[in-house]
TIVO-573659 format. One record per residue (C-alpha): x, y, z; residue number from 0. Coordinates in Angstrom, 3 decimals, decimal comma, m for minus. Example, Ala and Ser with C-alpha at 12.3 -4.5 7.8 and 13.67 -1.06 7.14 Angstrom:
residues 2
@x->12,300 | y->m4,500 | z->7,800 | i->0 .
@x->13,670 | y->m1,060 | z->7,140 | i->1 .
***
This chain:
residues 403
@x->m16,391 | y->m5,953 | z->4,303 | i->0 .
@x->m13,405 | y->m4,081 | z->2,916 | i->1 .
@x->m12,466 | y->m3,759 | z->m0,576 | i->2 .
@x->m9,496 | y->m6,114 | z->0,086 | i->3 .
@x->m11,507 | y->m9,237 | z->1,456 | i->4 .
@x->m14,583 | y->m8,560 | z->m1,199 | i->5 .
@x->m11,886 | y->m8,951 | z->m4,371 | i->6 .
@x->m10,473 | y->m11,929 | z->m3,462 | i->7 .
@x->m13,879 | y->m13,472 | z->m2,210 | i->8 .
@x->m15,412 | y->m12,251 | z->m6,112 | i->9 .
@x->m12,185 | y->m13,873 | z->m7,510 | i->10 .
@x->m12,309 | y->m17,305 | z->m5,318 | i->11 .
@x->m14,738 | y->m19,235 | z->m7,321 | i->12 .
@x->m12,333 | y->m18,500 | z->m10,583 | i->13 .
@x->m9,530 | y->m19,399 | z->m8,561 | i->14 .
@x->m10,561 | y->m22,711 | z->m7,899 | i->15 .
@x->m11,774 | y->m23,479 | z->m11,173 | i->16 .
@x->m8,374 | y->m23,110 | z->m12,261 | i->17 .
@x->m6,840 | y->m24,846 | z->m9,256 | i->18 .
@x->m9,121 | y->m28,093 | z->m10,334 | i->19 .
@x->m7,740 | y->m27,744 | z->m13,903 | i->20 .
@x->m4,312 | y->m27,563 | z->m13,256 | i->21 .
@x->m4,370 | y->m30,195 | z->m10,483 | i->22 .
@x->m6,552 | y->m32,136 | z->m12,826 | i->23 .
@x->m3,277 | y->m32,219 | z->m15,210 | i->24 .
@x->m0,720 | y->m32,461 | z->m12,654 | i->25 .
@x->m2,178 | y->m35,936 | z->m11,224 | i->26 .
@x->m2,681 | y->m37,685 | z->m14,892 | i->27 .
@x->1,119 | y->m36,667 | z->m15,296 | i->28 .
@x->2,144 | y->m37,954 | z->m11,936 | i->29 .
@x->0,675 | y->m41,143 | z->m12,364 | i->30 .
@x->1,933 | y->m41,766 | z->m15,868 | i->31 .
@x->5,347 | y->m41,120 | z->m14,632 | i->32 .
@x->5,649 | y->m42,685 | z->m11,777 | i->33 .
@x->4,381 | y->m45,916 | z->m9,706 | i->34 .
@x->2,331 | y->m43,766 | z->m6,911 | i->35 .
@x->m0,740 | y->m45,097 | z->m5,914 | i->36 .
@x->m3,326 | y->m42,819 | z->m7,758 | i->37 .
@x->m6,020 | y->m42,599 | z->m5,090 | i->38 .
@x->m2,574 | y->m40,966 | z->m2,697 | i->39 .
@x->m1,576 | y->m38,780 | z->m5,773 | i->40 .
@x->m5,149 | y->m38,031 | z->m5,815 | i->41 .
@x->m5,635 | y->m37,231 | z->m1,781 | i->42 .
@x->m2,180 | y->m35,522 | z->m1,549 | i->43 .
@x->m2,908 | y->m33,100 | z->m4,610 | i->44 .
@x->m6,728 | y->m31,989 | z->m2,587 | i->45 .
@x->m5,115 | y->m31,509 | z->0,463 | i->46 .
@x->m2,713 | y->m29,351 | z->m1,176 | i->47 .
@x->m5,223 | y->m27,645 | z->m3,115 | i->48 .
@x->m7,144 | y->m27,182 | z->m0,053 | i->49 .
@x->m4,119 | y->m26,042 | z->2,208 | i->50 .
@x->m3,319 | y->m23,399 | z->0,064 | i->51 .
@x->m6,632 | y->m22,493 | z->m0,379 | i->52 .
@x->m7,478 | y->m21,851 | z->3,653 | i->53 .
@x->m7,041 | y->m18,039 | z->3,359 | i->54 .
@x->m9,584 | y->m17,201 | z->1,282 | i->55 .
@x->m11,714 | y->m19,981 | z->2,820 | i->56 .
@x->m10,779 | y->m18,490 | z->6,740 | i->57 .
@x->m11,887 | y->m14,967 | z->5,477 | i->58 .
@x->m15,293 | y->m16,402 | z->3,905 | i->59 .
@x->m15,735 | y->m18,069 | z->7,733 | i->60 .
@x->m14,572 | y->m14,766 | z->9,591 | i->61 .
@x->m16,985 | y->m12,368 | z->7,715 | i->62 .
@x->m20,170 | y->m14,584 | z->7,909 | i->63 .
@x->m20,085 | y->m14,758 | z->11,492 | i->64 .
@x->m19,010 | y->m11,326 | z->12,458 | i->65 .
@x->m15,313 | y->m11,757 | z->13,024 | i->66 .
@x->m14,011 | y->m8,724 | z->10,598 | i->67 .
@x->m11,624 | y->m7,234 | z->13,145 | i->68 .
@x->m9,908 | y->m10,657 | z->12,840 | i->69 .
@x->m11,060 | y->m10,639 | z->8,791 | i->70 .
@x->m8,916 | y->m7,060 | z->8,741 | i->71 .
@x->m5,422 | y->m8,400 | z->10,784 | i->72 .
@x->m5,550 | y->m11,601 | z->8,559 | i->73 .
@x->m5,504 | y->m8,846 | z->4,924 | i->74 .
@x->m3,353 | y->m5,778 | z->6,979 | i->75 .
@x->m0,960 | y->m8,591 | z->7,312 | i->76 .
@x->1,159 | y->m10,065 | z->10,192 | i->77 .
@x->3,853 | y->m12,989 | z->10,140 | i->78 .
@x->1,709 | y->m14,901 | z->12,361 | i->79 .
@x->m0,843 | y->m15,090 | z->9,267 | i->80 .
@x->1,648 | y->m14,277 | z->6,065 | i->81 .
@x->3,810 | y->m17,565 | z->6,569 | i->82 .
@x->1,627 | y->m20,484 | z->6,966 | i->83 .
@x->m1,786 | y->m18,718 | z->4,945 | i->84 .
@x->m0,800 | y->m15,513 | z->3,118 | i->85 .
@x->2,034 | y->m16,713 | z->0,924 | i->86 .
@x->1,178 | y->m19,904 | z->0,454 | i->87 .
@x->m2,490 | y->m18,749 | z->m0,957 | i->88 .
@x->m0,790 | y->m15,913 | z->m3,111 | i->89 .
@x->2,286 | y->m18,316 | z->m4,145 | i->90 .
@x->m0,535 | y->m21,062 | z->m5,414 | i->91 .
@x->m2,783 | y->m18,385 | z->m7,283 | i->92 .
@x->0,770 | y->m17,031 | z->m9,089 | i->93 .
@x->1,511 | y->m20,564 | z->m10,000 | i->94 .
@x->m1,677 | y->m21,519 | z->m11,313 | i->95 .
@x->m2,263 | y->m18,320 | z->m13,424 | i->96 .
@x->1,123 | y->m18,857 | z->m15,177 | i->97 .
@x->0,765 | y->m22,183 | z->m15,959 | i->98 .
@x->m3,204 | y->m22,071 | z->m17,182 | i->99 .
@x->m1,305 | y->m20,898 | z->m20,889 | i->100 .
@x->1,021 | y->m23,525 | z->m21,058 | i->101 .
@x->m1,323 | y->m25,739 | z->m20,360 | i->102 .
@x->m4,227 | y->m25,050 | z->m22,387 | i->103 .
@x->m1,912 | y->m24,537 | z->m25,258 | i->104 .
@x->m0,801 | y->m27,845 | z->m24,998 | i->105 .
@x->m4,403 | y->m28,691 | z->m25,232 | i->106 .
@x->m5,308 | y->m26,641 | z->m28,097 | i->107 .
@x->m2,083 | y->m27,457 | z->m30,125 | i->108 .
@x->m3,559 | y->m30,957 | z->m30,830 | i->109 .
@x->m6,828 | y->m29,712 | z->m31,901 | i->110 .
@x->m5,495 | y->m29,230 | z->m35,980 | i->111 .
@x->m4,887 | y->m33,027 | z->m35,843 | i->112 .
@x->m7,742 | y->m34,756 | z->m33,761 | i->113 .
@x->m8,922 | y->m36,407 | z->m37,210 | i->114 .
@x->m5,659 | y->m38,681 | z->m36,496 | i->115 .
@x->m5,601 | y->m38,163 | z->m32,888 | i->116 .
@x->m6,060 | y->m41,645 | z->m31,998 | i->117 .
@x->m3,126 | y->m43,223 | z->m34,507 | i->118 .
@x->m0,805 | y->m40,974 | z->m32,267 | i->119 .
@x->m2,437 | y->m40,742 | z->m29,155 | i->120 .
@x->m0,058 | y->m42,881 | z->m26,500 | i->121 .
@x->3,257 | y->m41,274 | z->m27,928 | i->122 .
@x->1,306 | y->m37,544 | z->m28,108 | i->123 .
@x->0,279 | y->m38,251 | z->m23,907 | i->124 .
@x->3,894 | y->m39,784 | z->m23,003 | i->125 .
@x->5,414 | y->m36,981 | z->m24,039 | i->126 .
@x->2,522 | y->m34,086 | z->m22,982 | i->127 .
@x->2,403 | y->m35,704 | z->m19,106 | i->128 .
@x->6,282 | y->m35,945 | z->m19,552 | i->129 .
@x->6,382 | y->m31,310 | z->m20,563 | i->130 .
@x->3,581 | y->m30,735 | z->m17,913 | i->131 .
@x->5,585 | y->m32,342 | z->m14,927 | i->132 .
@x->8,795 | y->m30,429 | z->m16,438 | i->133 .
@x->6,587 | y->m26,916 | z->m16,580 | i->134 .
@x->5,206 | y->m27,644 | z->m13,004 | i->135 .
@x->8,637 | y->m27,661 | z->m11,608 | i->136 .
@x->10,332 | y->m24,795 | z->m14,203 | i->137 .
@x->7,431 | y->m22,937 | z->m13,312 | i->138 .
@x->7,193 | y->m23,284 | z->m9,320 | i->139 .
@x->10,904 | y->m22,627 | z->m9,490 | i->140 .
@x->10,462 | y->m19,369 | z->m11,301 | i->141 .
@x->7,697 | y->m17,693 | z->m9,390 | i->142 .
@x->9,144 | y->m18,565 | z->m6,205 | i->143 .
@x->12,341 | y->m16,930 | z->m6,874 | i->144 .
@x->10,738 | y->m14,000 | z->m8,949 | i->145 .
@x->8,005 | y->m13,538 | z->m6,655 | i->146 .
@x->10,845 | y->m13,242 | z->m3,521 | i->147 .
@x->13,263 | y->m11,024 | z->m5,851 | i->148 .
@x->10,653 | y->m8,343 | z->m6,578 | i->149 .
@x->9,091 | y->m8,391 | z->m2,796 | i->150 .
@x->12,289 | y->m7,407 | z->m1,458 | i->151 .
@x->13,797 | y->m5,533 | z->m4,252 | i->152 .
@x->13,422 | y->m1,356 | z->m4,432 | i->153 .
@x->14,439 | y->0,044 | z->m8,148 | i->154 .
@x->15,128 | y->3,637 | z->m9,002 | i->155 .
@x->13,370 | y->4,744 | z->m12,393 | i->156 .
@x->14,481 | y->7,734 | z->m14,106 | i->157 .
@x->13,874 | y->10,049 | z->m16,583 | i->158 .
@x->15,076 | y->13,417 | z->m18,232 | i->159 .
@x->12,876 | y->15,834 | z->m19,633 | i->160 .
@x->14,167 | y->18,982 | z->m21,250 | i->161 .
@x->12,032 | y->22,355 | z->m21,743 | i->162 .
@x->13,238 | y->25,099 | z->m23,667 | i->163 .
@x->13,099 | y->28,913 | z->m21,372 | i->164 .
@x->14,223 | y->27,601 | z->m17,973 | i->165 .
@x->16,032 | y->29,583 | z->m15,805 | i->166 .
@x->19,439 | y->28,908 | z->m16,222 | i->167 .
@x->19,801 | y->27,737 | z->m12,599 | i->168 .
@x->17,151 | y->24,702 | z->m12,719 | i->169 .
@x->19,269 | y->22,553 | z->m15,141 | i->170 .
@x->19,765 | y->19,531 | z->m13,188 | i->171 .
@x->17,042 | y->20,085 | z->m11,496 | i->172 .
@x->15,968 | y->16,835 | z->m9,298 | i->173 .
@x->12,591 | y->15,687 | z->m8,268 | i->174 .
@x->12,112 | y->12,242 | z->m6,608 | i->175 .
@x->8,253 | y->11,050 | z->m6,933 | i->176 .
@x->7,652 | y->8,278 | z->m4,004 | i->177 .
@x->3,997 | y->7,212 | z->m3,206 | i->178 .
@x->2,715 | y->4,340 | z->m1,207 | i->179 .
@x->4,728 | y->3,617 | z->1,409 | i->180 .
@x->2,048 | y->2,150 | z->3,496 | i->181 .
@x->3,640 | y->1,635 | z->6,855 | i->182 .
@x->2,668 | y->m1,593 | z->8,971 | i->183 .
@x->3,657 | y->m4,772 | z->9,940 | i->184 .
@x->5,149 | y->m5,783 | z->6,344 | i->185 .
@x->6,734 | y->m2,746 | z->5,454 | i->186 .
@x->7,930 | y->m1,778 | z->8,739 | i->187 .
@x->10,550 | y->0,618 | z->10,417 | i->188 .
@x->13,881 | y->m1,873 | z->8,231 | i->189 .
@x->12,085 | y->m1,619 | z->4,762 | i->190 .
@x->11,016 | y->1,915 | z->5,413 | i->191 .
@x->14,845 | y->2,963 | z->6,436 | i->192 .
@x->16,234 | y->0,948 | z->3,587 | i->193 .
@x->13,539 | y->3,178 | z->0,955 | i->194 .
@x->14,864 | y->6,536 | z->2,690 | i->195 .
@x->18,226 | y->5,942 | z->2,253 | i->196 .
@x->17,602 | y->5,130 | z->m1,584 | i->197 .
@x->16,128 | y->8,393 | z->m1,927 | i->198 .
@x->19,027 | y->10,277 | z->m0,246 | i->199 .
@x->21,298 | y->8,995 | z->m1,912 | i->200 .
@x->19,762 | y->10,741 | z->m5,187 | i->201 .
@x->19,941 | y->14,143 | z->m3,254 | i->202 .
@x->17,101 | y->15,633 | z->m5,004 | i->203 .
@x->15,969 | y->18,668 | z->m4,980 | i->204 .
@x->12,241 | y->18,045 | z->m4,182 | i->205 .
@x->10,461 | y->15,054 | z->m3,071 | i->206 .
@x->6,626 | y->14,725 | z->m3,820 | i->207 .
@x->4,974 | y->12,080 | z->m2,038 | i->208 .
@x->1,675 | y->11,052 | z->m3,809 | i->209 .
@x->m0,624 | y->9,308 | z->m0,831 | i->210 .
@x->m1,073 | y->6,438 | z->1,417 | i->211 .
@x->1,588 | y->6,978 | z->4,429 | i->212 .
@x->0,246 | y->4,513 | z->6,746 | i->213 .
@x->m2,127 | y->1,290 | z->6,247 | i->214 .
@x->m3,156 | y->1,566 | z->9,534 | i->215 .
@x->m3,442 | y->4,683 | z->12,353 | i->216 .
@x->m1,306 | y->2,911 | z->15,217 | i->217 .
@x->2,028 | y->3,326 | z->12,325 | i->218 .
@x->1,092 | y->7,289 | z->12,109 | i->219 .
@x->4,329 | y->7,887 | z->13,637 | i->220 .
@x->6,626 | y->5,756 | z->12,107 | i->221 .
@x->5,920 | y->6,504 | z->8,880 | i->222 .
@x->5,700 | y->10,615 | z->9,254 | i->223 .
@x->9,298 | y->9,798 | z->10,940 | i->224 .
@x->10,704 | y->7,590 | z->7,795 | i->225 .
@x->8,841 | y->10,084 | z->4,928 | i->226 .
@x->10,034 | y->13,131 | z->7,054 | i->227 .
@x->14,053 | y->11,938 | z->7,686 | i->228 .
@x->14,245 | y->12,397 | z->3,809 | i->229 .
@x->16,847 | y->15,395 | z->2,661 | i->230 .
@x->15,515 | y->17,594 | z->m0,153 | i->231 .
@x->16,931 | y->21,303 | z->m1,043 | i->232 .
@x->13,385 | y->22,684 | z->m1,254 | i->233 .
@x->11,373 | y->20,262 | z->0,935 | i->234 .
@x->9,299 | y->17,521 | z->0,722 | i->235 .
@x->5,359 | y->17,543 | z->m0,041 | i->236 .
@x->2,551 | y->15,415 | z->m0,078 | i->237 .
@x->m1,370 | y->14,755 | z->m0,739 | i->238 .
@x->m3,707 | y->12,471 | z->1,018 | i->239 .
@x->m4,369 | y->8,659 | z->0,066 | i->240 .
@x->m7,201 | y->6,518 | z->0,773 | i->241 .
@x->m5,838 | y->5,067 | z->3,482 | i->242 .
@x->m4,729 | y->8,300 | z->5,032 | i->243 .
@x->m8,432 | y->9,147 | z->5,367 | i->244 .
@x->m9,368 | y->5,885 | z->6,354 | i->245 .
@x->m6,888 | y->5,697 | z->9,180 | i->246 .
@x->m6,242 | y->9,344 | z->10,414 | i->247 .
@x->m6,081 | y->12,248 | z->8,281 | i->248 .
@x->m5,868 | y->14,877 | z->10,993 | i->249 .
@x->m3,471 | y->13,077 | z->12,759 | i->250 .
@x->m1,648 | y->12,422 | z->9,429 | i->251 .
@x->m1,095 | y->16,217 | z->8,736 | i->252 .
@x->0,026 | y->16,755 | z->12,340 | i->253 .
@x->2,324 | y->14,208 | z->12,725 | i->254 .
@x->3,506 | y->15,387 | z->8,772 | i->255 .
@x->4,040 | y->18,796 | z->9,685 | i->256 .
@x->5,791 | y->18,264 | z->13,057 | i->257 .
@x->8,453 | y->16,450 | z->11,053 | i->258 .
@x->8,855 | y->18,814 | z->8,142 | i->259 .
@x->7,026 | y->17,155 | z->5,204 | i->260 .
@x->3,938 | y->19,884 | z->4,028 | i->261 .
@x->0,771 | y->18,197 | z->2,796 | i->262 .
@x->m2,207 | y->20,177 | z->0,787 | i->263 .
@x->m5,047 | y->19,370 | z->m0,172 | i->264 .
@x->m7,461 | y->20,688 | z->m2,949 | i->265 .
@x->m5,051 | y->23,506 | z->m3,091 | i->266 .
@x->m1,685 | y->24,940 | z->m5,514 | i->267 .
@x->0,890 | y->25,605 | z->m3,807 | i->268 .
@x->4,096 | y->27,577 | z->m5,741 | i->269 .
@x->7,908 | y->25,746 | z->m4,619 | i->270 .
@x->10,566 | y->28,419 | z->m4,587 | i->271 .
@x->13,225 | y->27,062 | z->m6,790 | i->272 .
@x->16,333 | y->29,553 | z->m6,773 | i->273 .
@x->14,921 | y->32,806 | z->m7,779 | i->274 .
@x->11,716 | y->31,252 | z->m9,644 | i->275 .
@x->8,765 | y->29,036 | z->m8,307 | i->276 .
@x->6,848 | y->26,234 | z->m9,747 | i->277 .
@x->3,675 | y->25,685 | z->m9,112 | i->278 .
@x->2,544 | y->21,910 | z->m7,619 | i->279 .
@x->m1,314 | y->21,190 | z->m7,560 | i->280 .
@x->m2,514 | y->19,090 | z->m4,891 | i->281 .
@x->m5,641 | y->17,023 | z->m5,707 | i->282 .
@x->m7,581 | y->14,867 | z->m2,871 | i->283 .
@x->m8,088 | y->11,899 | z->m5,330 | i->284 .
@x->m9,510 | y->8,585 | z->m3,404 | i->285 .
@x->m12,490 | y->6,478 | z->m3,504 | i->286 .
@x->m14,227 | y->8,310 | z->m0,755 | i->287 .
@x->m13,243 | y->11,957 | z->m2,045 | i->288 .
@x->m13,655 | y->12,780 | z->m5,910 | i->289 .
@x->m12,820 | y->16,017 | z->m6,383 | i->290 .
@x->m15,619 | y->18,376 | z->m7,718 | i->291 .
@x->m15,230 | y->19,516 | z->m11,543 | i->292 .
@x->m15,820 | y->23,116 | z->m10,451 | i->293 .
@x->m12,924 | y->22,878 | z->m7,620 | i->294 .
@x->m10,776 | y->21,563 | z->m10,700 | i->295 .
@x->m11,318 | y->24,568 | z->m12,977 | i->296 .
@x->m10,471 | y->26,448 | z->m10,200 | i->297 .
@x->m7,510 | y->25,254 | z->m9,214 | i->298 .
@x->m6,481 | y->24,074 | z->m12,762 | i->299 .
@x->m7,301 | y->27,589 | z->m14,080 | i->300 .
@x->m4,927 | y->29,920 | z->m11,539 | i->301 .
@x->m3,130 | y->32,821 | z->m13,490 | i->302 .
@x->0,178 | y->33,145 | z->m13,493 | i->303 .
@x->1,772 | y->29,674 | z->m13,432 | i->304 .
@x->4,596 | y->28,398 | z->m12,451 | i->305 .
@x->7,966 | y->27,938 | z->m14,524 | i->306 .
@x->6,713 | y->24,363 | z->m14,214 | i->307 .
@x->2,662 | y->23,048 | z->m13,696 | i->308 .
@x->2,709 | y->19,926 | z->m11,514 | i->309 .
@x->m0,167 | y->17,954 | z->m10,347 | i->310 .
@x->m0,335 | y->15,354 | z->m7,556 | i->311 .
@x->m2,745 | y->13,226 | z->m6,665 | i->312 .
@x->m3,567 | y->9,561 | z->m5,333 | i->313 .
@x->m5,321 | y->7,698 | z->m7,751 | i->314 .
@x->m4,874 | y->7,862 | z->m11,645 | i->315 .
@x->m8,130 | y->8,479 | z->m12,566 | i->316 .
@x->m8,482 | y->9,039 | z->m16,541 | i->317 .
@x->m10,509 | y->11,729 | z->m16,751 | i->318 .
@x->m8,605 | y->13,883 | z->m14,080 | i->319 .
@x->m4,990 | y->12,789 | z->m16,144 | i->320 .
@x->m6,724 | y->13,668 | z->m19,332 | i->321 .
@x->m7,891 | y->17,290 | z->m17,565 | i->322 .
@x->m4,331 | y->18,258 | z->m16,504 | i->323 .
@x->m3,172 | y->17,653 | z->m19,892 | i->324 .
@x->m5,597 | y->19,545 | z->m21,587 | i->325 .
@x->m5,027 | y->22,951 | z->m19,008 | i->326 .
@x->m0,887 | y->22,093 | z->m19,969 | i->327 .
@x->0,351 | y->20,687 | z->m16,906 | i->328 .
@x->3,753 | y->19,946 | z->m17,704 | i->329 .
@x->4,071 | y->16,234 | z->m15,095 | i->330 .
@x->1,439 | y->14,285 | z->m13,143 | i->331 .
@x->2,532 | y->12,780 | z->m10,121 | i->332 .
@x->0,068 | y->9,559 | z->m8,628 | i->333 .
@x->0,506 | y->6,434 | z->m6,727 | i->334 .
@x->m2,219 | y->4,191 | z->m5,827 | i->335 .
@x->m2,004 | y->0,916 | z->m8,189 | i->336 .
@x->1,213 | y->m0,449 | z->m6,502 | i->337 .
@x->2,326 | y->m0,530 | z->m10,284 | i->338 .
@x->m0,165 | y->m3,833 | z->m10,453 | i->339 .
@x->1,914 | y->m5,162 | z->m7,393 | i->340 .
@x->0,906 | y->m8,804 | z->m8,536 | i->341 .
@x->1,282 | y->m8,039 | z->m12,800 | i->342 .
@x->1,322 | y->m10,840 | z->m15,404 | i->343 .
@x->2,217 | y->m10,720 | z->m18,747 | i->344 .
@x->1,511 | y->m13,284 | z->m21,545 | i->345 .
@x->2,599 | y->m13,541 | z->m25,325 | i->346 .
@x->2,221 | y->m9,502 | z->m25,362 | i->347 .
@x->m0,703 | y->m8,910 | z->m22,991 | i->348 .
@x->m0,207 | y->m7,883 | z->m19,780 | i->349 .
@x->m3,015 | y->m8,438 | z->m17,411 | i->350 .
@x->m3,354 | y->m6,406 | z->m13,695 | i->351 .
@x->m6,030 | y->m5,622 | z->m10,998 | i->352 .
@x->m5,847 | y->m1,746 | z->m11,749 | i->353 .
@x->m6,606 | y->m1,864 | z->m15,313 | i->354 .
@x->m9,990 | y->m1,966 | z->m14,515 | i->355 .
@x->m9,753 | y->1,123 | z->m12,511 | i->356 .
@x->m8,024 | y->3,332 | z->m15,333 | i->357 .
@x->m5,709 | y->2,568 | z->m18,422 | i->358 .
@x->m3,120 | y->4,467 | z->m16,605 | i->359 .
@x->m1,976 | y->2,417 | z->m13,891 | i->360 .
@x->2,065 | y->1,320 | z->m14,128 | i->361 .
@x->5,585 | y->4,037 | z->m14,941 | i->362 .
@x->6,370 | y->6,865 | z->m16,957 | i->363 .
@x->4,155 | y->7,755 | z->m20,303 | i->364 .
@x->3,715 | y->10,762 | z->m22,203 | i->365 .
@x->0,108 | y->12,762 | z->m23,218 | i->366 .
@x->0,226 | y->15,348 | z->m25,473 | i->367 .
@x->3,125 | y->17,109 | z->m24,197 | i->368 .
@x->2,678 | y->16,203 | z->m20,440 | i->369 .
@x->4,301 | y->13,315 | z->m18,933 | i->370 .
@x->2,949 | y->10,956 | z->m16,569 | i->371 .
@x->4,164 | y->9,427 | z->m13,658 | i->372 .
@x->2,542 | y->6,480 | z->m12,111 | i->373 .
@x->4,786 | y->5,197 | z->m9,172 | i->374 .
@x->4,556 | y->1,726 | z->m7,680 | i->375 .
@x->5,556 | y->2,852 | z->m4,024 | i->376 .
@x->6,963 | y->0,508 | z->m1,064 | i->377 .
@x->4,008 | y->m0,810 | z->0,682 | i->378 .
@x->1,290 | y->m3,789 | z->0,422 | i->379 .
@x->m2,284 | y->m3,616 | z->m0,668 | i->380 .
@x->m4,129 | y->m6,955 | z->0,530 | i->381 .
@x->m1,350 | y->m9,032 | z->m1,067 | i->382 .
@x->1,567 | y->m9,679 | z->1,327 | i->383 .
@x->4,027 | y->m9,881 | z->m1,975 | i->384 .
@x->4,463 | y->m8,196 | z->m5,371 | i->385 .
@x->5,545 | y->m9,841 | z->m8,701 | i->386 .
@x->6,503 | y->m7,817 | z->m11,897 | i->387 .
@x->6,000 | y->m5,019 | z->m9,741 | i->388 .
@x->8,729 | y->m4,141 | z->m7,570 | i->389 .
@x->8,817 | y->m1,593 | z->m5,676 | i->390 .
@x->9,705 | y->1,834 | z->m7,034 | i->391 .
@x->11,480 | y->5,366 | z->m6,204 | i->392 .
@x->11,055 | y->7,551 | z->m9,306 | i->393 .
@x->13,459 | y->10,350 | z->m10,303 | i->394 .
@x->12,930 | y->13,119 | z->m12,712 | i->395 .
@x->15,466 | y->15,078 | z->m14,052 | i->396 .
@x->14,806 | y->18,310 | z->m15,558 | i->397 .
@x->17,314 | y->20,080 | z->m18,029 | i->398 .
@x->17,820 | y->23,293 | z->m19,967 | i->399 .
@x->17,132 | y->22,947 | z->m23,403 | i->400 .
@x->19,465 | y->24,720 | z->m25,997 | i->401 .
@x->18,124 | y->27,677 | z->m27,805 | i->402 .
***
């Protein structure tokens, strides 16, 4: 089973837990506020439960018995599956997560006065079933909206870093970092066109493309077509992503090179930039590759450098981020995390899937003196939508400093 069906089968049970809660809540403030029957509250709010519920429940059924090429179309995604299973299931997990606060603060908040509970109990409940029905709806409303806004949406990120000694003719110097763009059946040959055109329209200077063209091999073409109709002065470049290897890797390259883009691996590879060169490191990163520590001090130890030391690589692994910044890489270029793609924040905490992977996992930080770029790309993981994660074309300006 892939790594796609196995998290949300581990996260199911939890899930549900919190689907009982919250439905649980929702039918005590139903019938307190209006005349419904409660055993049709109670057999309209299980079949709901259960409805949006099935696609977990249909993967459990395909993988036991053997079905996993149907298992893979139902995660890879098609409308035929996304409209009446995959958003419902991901709209219903959203909702529940962001109301479990609410509504366990509501049940905590009485907890200071349960010695006089009961003297205000009916007035307390008339008024909690009354906020619960009104955070149900505020809620729904917000996620649905939110949830469609940030699917859809492509922003542009930017920064401006300065470093004293460049040549004279890199001021203004643009680089565009893009990763992810995961070609298939939800971000297909329209999405893909609409992400191109953002990044042209920034006429940069060099495009880096940190992993994960395709999400499957049979969309080898269209996405070497979309990633190689991009217009950059000095050219566009790439490393490999787990799904690259996964799908095609040698056809990846091919198809790559025949439309223009260059993509290393395990190798440095110095960018003629006017009458100077920089020097980009290209690092196979993935869960199926980790690069060796010996191939690192090899690569990360080449004398001379370039006017500027940048790696690329898939995923953000910690110890491989810390690395660069300790042989004075000047920027780190990875994809991978999808910025979170499905991110949720509460009172100050933010909570996302890729945390548990590495710390660095969503936009633009700083270590030591290198700076980090973690872009959120175009595509889908095994989540047909993203929310508080849109998705992401990152551009890096580079000026002269004075003196």
């Amino acid at each position: 089973m892939s790594r796609g069906p196995r998290l949300i089968l581990t996260l199911f049970p939890v899930i549900l837990v919190a689907y009982l809660y919250c439905g649980w809540k929702l039918y005590h403030a139903i019938i307190q506020n209006f005349w419904f029957p409660p055993g049709q509250v109670k057999l309209y709010l299980v079949g709901a439960i259960a409805y949006l519920n099935l696609h977990p429940v249909l993967l459990l059924i395909f993988s036991v018995t053997g079905l996993h090429k149907i298992a893979s179309f139902a995660v890879r995604g098609h409308k035929l599956w996304d409209i009446p299973f995959g958003y419902p299931f991901w709209f219903g997990v959203i909702l529940v997560v962001e109301m479990l606060p609410w509504l366990l603060a509501i049940d905590l908040i009485k907890l200071p006065f349960f010695p006089f509970y009961k003297s205000f109990k009916a007035s307390w409940l008339q008024i909690q079933f009354r906020v619960i029905l009104a955070l149900f709806v505020l809620i729904g409303l917000y996620v649905f909206f939110k949830a469609i806004i940030d699917t859809t949406r492509i922003r542009r990120s930017e920064t401006m870093l300065s470093y004293p000694n460049l040549p004279i003719s890199w001021d203004g110097l643009k680089i565009v970092h893009i990763s992810d763009m995961q070609a298939d059946s939800r971000a297909g040959k329209r999405k893909l066109k609409r992400y191109v055109k953002k990044v042209n329209r920034l006429q940069p200077d060099i495009v880096f493309f940190t992993g994960d063209l395709v999400t499957a091999s049979k969309y080898i073409d269209l996405g070497a077509r979309m990633l190689g109709s991009i217009r950059s002065k000095y050219g566009t470049y790439a490393c490999l992503g787990d799904h690259d290897i996964w799908s095609d890797e040698k056809e990846i390259k091919q198809s790559l090179k025949y439309h223009g883009v260059t993509m290393l691996e395990d190798s440095n590879q110095f960018i003629r930039v006017g009458n100077d060169s920089l020097m980009a490191t290209f690092v196979t990163n993935t869960y199926d590759r980790r690069p060796p520590l010996d191939k690192l001090n090899m690569l990360m130890g080449q004398q001379p450098r370039g006017v500027l030391d940048i790696l690329l690589t898939h995923q953000p692994t910690e110890s491989l981020i810390e690395l660069a910044a300790e042989r004075g890489y000047h920027i780190v270029l990875a994809g991978h995390t999808h910025g979170g793609q499905i991110l949720f924040r509460f009172f100050g905490l933010t909570i996302a899937a890729p945390r548990m992977e590495s710390p660095y996992y969503k936009g633009m930080s700083h270590i030591e003196q290198m700076m980090l770029s973690i872009n959120n790309g175009l595509g889908f993981t095994f989540a047909p939508i993203r929310y508080n994660a849109s998705a992401e074309i990152t551009l890096i300006k580079i000026v002269r400093q004075p003196g």
